[in-house]
KEKE-3310 file (N, C-alpha, C; in steps of 0.2 Angstrom, whole numbers, plus 5000, padded with zeros to 4 digits):
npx = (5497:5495:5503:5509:5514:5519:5520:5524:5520:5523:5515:5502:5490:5494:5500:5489:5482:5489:5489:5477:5482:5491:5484:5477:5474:5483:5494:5507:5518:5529:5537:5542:5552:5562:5569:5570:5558:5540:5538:5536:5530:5527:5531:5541:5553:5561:5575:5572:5571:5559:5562:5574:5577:5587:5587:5572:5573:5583:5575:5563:5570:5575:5564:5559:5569:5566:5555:5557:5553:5539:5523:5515:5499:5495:5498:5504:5504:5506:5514:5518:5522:5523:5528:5533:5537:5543:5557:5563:5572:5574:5586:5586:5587:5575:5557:5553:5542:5533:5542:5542:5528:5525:5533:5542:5535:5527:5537:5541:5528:5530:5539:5537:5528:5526:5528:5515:5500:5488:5472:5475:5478:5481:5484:5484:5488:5478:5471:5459:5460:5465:5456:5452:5439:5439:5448:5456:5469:5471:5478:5476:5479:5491:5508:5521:5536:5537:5532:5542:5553:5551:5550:5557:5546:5534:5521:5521:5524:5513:5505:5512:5508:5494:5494:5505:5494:5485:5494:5494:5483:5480:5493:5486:5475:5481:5490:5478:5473:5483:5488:5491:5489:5473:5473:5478:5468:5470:5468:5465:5467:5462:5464:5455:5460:5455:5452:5463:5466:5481:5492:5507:5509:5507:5518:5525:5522:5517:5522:5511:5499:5500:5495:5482:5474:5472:5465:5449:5439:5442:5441:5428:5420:5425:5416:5406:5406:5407:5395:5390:5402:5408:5419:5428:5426:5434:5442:5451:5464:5464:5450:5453:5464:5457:5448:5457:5462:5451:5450:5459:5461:5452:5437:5428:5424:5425:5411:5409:5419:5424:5435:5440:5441:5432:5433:5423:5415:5417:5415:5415:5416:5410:5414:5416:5433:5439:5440:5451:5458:5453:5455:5462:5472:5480:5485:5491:5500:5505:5509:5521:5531:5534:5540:5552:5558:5561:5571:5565:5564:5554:5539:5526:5510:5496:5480:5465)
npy = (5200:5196:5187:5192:5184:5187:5187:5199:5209:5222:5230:5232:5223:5217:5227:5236:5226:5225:5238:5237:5227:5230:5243:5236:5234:5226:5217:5213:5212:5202:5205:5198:5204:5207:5220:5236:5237:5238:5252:5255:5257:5244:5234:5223:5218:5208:5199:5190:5182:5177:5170:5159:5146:5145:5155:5156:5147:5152:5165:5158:5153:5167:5170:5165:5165:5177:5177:5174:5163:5164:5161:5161:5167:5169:5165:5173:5169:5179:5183:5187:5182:5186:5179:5186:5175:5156:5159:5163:5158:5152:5153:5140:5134:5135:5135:5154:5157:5147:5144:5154:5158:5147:5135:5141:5144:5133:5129:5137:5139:5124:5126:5133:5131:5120:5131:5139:5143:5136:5135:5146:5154:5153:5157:5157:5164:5163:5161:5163:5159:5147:5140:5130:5135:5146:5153:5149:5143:5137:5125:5106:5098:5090:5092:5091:5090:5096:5107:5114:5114:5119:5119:5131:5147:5157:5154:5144:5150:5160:5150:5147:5154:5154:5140:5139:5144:5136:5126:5133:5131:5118:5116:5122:5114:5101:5105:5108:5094:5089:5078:5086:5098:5098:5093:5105:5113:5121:5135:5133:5141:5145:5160:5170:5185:5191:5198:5214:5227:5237:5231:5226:5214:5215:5220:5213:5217:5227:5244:5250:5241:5240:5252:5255:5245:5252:5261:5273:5266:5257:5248:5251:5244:5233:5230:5229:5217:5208:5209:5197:5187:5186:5184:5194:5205:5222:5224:5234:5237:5239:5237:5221:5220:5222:5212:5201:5204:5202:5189:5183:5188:5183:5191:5188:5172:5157:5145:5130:5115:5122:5129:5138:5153:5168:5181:5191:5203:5210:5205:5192:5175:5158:5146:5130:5125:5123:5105:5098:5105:5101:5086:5074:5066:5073:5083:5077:5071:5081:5088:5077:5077:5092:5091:5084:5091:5104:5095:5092:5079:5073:5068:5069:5061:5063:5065:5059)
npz = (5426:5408:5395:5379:5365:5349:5332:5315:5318:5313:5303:5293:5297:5307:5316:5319:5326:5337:5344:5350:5359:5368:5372:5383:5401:5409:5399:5391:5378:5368:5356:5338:5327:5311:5310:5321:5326:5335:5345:5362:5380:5384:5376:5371:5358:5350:5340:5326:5310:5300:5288:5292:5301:5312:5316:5322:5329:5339:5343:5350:5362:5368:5370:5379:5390:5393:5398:5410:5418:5415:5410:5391:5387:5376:5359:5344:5328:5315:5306:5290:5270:5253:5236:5221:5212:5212:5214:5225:5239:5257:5270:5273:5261:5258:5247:5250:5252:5260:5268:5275:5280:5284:5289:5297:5308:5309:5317:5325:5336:5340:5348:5357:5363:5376:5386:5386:5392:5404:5396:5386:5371:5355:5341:5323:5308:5293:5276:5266:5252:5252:5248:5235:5228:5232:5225:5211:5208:5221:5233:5226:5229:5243:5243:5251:5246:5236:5236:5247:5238:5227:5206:5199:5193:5186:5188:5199:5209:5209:5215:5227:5238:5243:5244:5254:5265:5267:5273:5284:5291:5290:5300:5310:5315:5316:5327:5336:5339:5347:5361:5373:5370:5373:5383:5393:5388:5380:5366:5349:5333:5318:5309:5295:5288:5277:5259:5261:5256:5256:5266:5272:5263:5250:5245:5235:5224:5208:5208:5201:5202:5215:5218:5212:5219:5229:5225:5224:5214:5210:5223:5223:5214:5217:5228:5223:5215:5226:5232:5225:5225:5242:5245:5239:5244:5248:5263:5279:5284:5299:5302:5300:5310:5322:5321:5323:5335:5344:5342:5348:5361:5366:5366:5356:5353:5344:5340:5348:5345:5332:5321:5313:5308:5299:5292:5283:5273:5282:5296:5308:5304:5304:5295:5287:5282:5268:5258:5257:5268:5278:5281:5289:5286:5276:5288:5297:5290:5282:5296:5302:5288:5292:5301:5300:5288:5296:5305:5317:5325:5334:5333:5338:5343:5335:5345:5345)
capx = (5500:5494:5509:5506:5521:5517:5526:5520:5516:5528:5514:5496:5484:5496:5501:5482:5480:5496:5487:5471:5483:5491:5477:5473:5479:5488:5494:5517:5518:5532:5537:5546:5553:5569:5570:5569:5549:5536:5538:5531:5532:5522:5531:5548:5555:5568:5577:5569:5570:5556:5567:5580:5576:5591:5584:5568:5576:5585:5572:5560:5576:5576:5558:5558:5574:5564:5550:5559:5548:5531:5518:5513:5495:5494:5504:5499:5506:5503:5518:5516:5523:5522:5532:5531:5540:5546:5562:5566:5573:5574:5592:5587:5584:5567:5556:5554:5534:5533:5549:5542:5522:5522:5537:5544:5527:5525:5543:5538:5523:5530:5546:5533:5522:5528:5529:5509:5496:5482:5468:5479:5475:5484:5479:5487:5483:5478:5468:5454:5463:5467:5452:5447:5432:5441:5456:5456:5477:5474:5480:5468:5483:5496:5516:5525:5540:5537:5531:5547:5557:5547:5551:5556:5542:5531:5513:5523:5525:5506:5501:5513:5505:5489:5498:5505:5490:5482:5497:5493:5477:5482:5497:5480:5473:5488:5491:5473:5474:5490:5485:5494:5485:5468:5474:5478:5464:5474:5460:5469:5461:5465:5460:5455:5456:5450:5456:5464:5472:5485:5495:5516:5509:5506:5523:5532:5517:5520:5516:5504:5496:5497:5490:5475:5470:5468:5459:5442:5438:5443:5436:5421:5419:5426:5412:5398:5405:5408:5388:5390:5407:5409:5428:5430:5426:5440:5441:5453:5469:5461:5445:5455:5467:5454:5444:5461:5464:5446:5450:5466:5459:5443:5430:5426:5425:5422:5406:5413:5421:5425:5443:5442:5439:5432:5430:5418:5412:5418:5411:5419:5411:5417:5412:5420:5438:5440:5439:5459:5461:5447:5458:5465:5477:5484:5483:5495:5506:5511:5517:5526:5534:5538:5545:5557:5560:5566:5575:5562:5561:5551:5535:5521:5506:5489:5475:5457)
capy = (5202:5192:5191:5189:5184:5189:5189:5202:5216:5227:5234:5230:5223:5216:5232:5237:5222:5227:5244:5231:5222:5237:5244:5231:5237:5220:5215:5214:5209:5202:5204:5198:5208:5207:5229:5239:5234:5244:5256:5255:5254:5238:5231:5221:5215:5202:5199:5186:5181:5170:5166:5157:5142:5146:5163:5156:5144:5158:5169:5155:5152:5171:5174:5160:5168:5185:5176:5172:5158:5167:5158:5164:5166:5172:5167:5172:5169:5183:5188:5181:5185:5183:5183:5186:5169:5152:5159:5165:5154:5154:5152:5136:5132:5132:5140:5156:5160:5142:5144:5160:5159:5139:5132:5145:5144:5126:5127:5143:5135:5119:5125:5137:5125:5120:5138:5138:5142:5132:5138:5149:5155:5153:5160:5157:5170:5158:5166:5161:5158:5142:5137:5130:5136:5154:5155:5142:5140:5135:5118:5103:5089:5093:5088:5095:5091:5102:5115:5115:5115:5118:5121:5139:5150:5162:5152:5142:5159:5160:5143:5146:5159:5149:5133:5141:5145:5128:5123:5136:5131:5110:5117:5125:5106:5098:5108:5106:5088:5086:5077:5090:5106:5097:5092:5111:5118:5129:5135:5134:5146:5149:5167:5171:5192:5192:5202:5218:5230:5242:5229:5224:5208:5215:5222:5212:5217:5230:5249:5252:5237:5242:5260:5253:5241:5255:5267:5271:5265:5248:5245:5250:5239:5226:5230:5228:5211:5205:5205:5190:5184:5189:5184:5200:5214:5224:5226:5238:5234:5242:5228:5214:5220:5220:5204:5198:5205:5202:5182:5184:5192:5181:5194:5184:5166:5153:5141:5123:5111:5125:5130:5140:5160:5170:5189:5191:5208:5215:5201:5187:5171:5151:5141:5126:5127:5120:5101:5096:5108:5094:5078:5072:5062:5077:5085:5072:5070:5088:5088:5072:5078:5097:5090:5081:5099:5107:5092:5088:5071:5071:5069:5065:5057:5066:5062:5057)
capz = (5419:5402:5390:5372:5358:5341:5323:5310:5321:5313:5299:5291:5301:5315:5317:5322:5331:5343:5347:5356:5366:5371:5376:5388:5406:5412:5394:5389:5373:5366:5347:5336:5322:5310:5312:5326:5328:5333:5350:5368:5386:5384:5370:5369:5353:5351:5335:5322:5306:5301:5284:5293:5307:5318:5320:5326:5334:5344:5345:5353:5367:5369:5372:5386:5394:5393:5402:5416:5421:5417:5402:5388:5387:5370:5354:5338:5322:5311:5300:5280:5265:5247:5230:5212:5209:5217:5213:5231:5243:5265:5273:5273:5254:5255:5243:5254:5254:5261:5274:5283:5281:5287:5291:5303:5312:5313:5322:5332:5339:5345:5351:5364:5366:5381:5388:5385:5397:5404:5394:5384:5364:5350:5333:5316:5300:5288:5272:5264:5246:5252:5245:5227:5228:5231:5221:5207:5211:5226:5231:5226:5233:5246:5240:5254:5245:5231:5241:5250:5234:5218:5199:5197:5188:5190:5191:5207:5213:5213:5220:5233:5244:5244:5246:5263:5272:5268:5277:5294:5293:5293:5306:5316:5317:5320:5335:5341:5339:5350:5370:5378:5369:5373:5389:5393:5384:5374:5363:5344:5330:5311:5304:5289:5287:5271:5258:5266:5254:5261:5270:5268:5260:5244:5244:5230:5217:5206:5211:5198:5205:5223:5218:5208:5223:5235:5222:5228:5208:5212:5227:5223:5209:5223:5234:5220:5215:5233:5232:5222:5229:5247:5247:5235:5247:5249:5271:5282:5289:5307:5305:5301:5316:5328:5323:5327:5343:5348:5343:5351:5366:5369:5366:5350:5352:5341:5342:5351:5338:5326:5322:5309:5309:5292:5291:5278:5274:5291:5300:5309:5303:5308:5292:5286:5279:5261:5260:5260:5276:5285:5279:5294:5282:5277:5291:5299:5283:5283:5303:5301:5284:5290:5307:5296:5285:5303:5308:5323:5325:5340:5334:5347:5341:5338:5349:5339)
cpx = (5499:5501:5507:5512:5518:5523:5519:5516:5520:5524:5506:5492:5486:5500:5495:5481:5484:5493:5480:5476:5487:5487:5476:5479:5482:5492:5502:5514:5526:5533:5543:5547:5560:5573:5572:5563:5545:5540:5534:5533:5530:5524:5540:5549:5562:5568:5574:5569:5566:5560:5573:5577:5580:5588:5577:5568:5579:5580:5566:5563:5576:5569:5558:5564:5571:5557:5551:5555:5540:5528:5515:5505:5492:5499:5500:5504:5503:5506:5516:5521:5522:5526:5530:5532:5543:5552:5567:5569:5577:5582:5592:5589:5579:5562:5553:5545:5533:5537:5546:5534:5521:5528:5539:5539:5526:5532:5543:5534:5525:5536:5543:5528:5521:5527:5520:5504:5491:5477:5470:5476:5481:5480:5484:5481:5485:5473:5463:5457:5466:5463:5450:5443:5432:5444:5456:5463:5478:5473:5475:5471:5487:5502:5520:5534:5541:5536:5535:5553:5554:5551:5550:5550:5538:5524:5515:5522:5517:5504:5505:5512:5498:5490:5499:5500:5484:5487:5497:5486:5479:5488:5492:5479:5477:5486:5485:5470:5477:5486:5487:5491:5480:5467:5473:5474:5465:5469:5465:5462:5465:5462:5462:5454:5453:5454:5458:5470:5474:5489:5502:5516:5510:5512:5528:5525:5519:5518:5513:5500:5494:5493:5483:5470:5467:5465:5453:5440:5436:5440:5428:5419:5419:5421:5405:5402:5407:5400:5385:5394:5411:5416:5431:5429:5432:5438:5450:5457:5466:5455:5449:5462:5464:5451:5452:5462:5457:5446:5455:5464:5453:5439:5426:5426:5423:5419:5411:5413:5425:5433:5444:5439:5438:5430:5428:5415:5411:5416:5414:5413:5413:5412:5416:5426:5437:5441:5446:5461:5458:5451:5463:5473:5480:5488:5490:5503:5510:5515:5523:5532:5538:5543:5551:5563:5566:5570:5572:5561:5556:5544:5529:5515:5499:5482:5467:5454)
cpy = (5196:5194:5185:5190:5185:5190:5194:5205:5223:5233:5230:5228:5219:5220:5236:5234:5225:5233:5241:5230:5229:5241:5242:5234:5231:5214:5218:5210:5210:5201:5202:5200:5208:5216:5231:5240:5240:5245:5256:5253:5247:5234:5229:5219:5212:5202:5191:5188:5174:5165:5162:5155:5143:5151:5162:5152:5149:5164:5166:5155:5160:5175:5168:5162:5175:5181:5177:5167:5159:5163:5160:5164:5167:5172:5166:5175:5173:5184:5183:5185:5182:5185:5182:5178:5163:5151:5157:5160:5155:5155:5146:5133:5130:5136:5145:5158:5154:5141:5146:5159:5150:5135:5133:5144:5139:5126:5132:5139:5129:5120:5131:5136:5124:5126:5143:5140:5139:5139:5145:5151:5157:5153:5162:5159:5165:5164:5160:5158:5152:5138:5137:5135:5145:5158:5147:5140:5139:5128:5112:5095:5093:5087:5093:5093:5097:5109:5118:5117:5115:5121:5129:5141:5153:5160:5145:5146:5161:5156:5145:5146:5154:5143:5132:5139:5139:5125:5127:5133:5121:5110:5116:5118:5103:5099:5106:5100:5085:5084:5083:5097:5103:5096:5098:5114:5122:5129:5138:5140:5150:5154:5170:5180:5195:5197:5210:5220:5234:5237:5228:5221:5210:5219:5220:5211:5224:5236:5249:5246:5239:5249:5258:5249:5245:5261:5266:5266:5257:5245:5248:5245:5233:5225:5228:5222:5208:5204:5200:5184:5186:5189:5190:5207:5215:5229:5232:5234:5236:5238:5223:5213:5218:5217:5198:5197:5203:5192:5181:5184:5187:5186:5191:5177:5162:5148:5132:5120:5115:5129:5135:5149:5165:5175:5190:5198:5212:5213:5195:5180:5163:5144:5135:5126:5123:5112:5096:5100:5104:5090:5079:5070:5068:5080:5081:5072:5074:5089:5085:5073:5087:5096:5087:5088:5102:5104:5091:5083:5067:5075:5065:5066:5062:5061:5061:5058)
cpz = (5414:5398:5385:5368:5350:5336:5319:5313:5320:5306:5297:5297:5310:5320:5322:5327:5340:5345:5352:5360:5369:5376:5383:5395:5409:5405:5392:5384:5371:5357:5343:5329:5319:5311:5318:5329:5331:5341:5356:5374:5387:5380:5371:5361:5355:5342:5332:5315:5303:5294:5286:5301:5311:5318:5324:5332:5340:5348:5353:5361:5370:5373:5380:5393:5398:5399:5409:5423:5422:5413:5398:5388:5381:5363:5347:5333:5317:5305:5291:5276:5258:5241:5227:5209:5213:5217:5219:5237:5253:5264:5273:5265:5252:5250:5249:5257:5259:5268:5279:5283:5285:5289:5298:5310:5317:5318:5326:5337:5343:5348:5358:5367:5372:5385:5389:5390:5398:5400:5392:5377:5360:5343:5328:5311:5293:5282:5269:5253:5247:5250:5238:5225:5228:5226:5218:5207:5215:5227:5233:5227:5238:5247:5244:5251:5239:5231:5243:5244:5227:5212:5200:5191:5191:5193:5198:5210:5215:5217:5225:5240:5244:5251:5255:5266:5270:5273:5285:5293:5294:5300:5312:5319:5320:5328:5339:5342:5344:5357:5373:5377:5371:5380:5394:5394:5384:5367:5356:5339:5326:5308:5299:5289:5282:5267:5261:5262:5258:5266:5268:5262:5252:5242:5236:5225:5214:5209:5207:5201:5212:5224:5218:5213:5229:5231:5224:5220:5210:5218:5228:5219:5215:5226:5231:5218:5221:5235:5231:5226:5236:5250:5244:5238:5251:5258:5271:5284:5298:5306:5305:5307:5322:5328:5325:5333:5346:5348:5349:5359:5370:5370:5361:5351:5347:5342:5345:5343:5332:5327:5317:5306:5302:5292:5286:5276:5280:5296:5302:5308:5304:5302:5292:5281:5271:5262:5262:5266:5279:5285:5287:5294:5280:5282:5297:5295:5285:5291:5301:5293:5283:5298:5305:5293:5291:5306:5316:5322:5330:5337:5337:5343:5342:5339:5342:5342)
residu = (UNK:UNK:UNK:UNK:UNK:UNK:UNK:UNK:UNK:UNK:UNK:UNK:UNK:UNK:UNK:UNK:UNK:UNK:UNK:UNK:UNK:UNK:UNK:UNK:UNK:UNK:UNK:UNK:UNK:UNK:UNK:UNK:UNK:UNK:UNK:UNK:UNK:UNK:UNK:UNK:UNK:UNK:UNK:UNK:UNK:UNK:UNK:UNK:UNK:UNK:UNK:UNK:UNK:UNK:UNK:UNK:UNK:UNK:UNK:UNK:UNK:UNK:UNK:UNK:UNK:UNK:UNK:UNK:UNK:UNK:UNK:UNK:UNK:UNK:UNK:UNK:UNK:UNK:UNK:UNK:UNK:UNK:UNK:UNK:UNK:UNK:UNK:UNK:UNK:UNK:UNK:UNK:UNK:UNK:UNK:UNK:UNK:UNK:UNK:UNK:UNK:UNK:UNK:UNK:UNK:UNK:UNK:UNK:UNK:UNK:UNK:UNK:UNK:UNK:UNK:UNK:UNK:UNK:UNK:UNK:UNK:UNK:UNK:UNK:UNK:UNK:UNK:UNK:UNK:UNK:UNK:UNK:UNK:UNK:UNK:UNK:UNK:UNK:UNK:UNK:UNK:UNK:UNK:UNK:UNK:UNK:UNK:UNK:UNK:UNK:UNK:UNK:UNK:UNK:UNK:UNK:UNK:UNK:UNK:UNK:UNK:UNK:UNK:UNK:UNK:UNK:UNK:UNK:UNK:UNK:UNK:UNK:UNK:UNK:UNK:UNK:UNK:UNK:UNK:UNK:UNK:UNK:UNK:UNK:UNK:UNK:UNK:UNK:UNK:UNK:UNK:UNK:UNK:UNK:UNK:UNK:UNK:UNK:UNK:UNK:UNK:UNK:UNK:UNK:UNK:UNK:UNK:UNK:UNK:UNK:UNK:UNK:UNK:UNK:UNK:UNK:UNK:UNK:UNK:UNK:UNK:UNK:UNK:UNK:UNK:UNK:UNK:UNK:UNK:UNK:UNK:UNK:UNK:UNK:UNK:UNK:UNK:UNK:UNK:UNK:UNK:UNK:UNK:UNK:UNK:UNK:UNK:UNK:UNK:UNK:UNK:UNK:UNK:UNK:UNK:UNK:UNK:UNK:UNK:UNK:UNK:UNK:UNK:UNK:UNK:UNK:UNK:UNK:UNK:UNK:UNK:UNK:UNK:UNK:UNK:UNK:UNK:UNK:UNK:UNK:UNK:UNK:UNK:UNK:UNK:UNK:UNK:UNK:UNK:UNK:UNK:UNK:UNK:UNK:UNK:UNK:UNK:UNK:UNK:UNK:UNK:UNK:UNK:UNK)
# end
């Protein structure tokens, strides 16, 4: 029996995703959901709130009790979110896109780490708008302190969501950096699903907003400039589920050396991240400065 942990299988594409592992006939997945999460003989959920570190803290301790001494084979950070403004703030005080798309994670992740299998897969949902070259708000330094706590306003509010998932994709690194993942070969792996209207995320947009995104009108315009700009083609919550579950799964692997996973057009693609997701020196910073944030002080040295 494979057992796979997942956040942000309660709707959009990690909803899909959760209908693959399912599937699979030696396949328990456990979820973590702040609700009553999705339904199945195949499915646990445990309570989790990724806005609030005890609650991951807790949930971490819960899923290890639920194991009962088994290893995860499968842990994949999916859940996200985004707001209108960097008004919002975690349980902690952090600003809140920031708390639950990258902090939460980074403290999920090494708090199951342990719990890990030889030759096991971890796959964080990072997005492609972490790059300049995507989205001109995306971040072109990384101030993990002003991340954590920025000037209220609404163009923080945009940089934020960006900001995150430069920070799972430098998490991703991180973690595939560590002796003891490399040791394992725990095969780490950051997914880009591209844009993917019809999901939660675009939940704190307006409705006319979210109607217009999934008119056929608009996505067809989408689709004729995605000719030019291939980040603009508007995909499927059911593709961008099952390019997950097939990384997830290992039917899809990514070439040796390559960490970074990019659904393009309905197509899974393994280019190179944006040139701040490469920096080592980042890369490093950020552990070292959100290990701090969580009040982990036990941080262990990445391998070269």
């Amino acid at each position: 029996m494979r057992t796979i942990v997942m956040t942000g299988a309660t709707a959009g594409l990690g909803a899909e995703a959760l209908k693959h592992f399912v599937a699979e006939p030696d396949a328990r997945v456990i979820v973590g959901a702040r609700g009553a999460g999705p339904q199945g003989v195949k499915v646990d959920v445990l309570p989790l709130d990724l806005a609030s570190l005890s609650s991951v803290r807790s949930f971490a301790e819960a899923v290890k009790q639920h194991l009962g001494g088994a290893q995860i084979d499968m842990l994949v950070l999916n859940a996200g979110a985004q707001y209108a403004n960097a008004q919002q703030r975690s349980a902690d005080g952090f600003e809140a896109t920031f708390a639950v798309n990258h902090l939460a994670h980074y403290l999920l992740a090494r708090l199951l780490l342990p719990n890990l299998a030889q030759r096991s897969r971890l796959v964080i949902t990072t997005s492609d708008t972490h790059d300049p070259a995507i989205l001109p708000l995306a971040p072109k330094v990384l101030d993990v302190p002003a991340l954590a706590k920025p000037r209220s306003g609404r163009s923080e509010g945009m940089r934020a969501y960006p900001a995150s998932k430069l920070c799972n994709l430098l998490t991703a690194r991180g973690l595939a950096a560590l002796p003891e993942v490399t040791a394992r070969q725990i095969h780490v792996i950051a997914y880009n699903p591209g844009m993917t209207p019809g999901t939660s995320l675009g939940r704190a947009s307006s409705r006319f907003a979210q109607t217009m995104i999934r008119s056929w009108l608009v996505r067809s315009l989408l689709r004729l400039f995605s000719t030019f700009r291939p980040s603009l083609y508007p995909g499927t919550p059911e593709r961008a589920g099952e390019a997950l579950a097939q990384l997830t799964l290992g039917t899809v692997r990514p070439p040796d050396g390559r960490i970074y996973a990019s659904l393009v057009r309905g197509e899974l693609t393994f280019p190179d991240p944006a040139e701040l997701a490469r920096s080592d020196e980042a890369r490093d910073r950020l552990w070292r400065e959100s290990a701090a944030l969580v009040r982990d002080l036990l941080v262990p040295r990445h391998g070269r």
